[in-house]
C-alpha positions, 0 to 999 in steps of 0.5 A: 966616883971613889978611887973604891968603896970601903965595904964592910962586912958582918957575918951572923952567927951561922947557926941556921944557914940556907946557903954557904956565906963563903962561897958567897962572899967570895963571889961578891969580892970576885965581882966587885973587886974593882969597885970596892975594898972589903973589911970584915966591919966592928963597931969599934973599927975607926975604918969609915965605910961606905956600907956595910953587907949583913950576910945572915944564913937564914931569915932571923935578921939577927944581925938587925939588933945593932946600931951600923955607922953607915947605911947597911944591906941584908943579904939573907937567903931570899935575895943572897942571889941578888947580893951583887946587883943590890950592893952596886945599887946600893952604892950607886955604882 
């Protein structure tokens, strides 16, 4: 296993939020602080991440229509309870 893995994080534009993506994110970063080093994520970062969490406030999938240079995660409101147990799946740990 990684020393950590490099999260990358995006957030949508918050214009028709569920729920509250800070308090998420905070909770996220508390959960998996020692598995993982989060980022906020720009295609124009040089910074290599081993997945990147979309965090939409609604179901829109805005944050669908970029082109991510590693494997992504949708967190929206249906599966944002969720966001701890998929990110760990996601990256195998």
């Amino acid at each position: 296993m990684k020393s950590k893995y490099v999260v990358g994080i995006l957030f949508c534009g918050g214009c028709n939020c569920y729920f509250d993506r800070e308090e998420l994110y905070d909770d996220i970063k508390k959960s998996l602080a020692d598995d993982c080093e989060f980022v906020y994520y720009s295609p124009d970062s040089d910074v290599a991440c081993d997945m990147v969490v979309l965090i939409n406030g609604c179901q829109s999938e805005c944050l669908m229509q970029e082109d991510y240079r590693a494997k992504f995660l949708l967190i929206n409101n249906k599966n944002y309870n969720d966001a701890v147990d998929l990110i760990k799946k996601g990256l195998g740990i």
